[in-house]
C-alpha positions in Angstrom: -27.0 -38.8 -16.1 -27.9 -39.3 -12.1 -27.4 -36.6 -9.6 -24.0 -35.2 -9.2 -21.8 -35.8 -6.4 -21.4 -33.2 -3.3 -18.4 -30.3 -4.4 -19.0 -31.3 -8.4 -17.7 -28.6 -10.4 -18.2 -28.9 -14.2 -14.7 -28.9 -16.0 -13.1 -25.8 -16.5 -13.4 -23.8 -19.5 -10.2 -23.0 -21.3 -9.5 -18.6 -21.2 -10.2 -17.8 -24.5 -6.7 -17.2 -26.7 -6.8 -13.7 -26.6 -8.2 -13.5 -23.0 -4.7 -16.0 -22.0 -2.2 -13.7 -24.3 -4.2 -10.7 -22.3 -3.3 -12.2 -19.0 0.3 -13.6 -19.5 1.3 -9.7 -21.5 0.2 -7.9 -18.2 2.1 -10.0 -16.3 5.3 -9.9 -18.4 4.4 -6.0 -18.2 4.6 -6.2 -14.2 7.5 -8.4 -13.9 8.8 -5.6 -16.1 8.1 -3.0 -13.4 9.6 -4.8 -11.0 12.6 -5.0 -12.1 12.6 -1.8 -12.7 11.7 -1.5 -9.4 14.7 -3.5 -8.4 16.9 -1.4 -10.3 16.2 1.6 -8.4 18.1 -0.1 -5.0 14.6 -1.8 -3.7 15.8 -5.4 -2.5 13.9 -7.0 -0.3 12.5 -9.6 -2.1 9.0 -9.8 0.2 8.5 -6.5 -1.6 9.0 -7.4 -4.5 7.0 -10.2 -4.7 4.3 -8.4 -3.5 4.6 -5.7 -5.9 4.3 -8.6 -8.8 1.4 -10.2 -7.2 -1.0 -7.1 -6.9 -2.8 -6.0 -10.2 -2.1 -1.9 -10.6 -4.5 -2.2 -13.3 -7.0 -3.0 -11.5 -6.4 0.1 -9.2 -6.8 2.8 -12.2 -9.4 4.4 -14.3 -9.8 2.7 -17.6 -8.7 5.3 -19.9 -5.1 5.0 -18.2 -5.0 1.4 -17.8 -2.1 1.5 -20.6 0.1 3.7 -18.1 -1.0 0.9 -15.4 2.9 -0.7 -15.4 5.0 2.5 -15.7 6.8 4.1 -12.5 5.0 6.9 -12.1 2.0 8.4 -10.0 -1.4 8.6 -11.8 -4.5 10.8 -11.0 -7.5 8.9 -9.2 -9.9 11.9 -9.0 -10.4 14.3 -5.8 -7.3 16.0 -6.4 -5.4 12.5 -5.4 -2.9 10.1 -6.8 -2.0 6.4 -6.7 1.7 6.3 -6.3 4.3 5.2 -8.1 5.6 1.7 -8.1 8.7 2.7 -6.6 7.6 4.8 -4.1 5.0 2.3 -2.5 8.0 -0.1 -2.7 10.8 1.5 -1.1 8.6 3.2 1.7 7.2 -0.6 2.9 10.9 -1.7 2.3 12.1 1.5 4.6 8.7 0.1 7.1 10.1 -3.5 7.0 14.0 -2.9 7.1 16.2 -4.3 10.5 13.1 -6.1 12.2 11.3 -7.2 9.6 14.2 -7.5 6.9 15.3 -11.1 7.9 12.0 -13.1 6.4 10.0 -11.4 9.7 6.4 -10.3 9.1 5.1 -7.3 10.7 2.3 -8.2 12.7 -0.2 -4.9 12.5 0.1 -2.3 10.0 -1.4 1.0 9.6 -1.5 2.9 6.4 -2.7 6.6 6.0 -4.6 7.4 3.1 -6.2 4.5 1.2 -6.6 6.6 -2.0 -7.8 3.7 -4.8 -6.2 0.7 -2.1 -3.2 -0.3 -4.3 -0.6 0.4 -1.5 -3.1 -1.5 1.4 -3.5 -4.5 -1.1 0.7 -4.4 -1.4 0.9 -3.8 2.5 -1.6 -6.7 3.0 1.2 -9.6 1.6 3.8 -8.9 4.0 2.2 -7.9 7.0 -0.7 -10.0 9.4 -2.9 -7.4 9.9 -3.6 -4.1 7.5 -5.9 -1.2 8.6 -6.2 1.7 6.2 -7.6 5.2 6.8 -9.1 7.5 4.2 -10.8 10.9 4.9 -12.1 11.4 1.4 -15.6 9.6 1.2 -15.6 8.7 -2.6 -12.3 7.4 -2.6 -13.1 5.0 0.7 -15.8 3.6 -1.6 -13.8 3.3 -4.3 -10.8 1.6 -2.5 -13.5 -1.0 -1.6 -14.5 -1.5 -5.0 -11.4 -1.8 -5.8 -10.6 -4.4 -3.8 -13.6 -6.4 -3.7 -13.2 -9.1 -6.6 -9.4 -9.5 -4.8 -10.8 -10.5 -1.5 -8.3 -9.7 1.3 -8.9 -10.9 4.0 -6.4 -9.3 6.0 -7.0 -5.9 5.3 -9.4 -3.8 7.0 -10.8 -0.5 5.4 -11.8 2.7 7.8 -13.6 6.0 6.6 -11.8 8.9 9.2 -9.2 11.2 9.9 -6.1 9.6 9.2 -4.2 12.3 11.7 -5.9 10.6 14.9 -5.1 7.2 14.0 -6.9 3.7 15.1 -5.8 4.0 19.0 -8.6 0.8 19.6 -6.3 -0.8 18.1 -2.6 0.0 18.2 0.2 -0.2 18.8 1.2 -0.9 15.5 4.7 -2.8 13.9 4.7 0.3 11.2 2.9 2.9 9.9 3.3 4.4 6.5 1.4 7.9 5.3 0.6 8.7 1.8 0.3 12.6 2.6 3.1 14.8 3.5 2.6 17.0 6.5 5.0 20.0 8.1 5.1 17.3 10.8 4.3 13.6 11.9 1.3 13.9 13.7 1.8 13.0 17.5 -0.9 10.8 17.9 0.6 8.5 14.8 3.8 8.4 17.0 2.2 7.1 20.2 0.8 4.5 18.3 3.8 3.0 16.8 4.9 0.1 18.7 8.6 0.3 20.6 11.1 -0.7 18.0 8.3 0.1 15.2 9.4 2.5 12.4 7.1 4.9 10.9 7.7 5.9 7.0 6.3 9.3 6.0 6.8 12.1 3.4 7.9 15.7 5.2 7.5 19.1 4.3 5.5 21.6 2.0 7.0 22.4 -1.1 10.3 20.3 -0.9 9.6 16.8 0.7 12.1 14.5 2.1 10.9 11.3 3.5 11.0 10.4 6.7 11.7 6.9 8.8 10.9 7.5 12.6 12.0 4.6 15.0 9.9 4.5 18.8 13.1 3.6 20.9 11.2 4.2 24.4 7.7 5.2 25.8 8.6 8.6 25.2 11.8 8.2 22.5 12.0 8.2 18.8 14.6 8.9 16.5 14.4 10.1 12.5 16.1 9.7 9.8 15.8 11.5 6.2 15.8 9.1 3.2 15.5 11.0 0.3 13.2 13.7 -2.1 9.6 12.8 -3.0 6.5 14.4 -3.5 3.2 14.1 -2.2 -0.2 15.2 -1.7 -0.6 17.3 1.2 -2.0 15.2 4.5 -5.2 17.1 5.8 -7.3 17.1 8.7 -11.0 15.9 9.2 -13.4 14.2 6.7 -15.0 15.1 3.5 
């Protein structure tokens, strides 16, 4: 045979049967979740797509990758958890709702606490820009590995204190914070956007969380949504 043409591609191998069964039973399992999802009052359906697009399994450490699909927070080492389902949905929901909530995308997102990246790669379809803050070295890595093979190329990936924020490049369209503090740190508040809402869990022991709304250069309201629970936001890098 000559020389192939420019772009030739041989043809594509059929998945192997058990490979293709693999494939279509994790993604009844996640269609599964979100509805589950859905049951729980989440109903914007950007979410919800979003949350059926993006792999959790990919996200977790092997030995749990049969808990991959259930509604509930896992370990991912460090002392750290990838939250649940409905936790990451309702809080971009919460993030998205009034501005956003009519088929709007947020322009620039920032998220607090990468942990393994699940939330950022959820975040990443249904906002134009994603910039993610972890302090915990490992974990930065690992969210980057995690990530890799799904190549985002919307999302951008910072090792730092997430309590300072990215001020080169705010102001942002939301912010969401996987931590709970006593307190939304200021500097996270001057760098929402006006008319930007801000989703994060509040308190020590008992958590609520929170949406904050910038109203004015120097105006925000809040509101309380509901319990949750959290790992503690900290200061500084390790």
């Amino acid at each position: 045979p000559g020389p192939k043409p420019p772009g030739y591609a041989p043809p594509a191998q059929a998945a192997p049967t058990a490979q293709r069964s693999d494939l279509m039973a994790t993604e009844a399992i996640r269609r599964a979740m979100v509805a589950r999802v859905a049951g729980q009052g989440v109903k914007d359906p950007a979410v919800l797509a979003a949350l059926e697009a993006v792999p959790r399994h990919l996200f977790i450490e092997p030995a749990l990758s049969s808990q991959a699909y259930i509604d509930a927070s896992l370990p991912i080492g460090h002392n750290q958890t990838i939250s649940q389902p409905y936790i990451v949905a309702r809080m971009i929901e919460a993030m998205r709702d009034g501005k956003f909530s009519n088929g709007a995308t947020p322009g620039r997102v920032l998220e607090i606490g990468t942990g393994c990246g699940y939330q950022a790669a959820v975040l990443a379809r249904v906002a134009k820009e994603v910039y993610s803050i972890e302090r915990i070295k490992p974990l930065h890595e690992l969210a980057k590995a995690n990530l890799r093979p799904l190549r985002i190329s919307n999302l951008r990936l910072h090792y730092g204190d997430g309590m300072l924020g990215l001020a080169q490049v705010a102001p942002f369209d939301g912010i969401i914070l996987a931590a709970a503090g006593l307190e939304v740190p200021r500097a996270l508040l001057e760098q929402l956007a006006i008319g930007a809402r801000l989703v994060a869990p509040v308190g020590g022991q008992v958590q609520h969380l929170q949406r904050i709304t910038r109203i004015g250069k120097s105006e925000w309201t809040s509101e309380t949504l509901e319990a949750c629970h959290f790992v503690p936001l900290r200061p500084g890098t390790v």
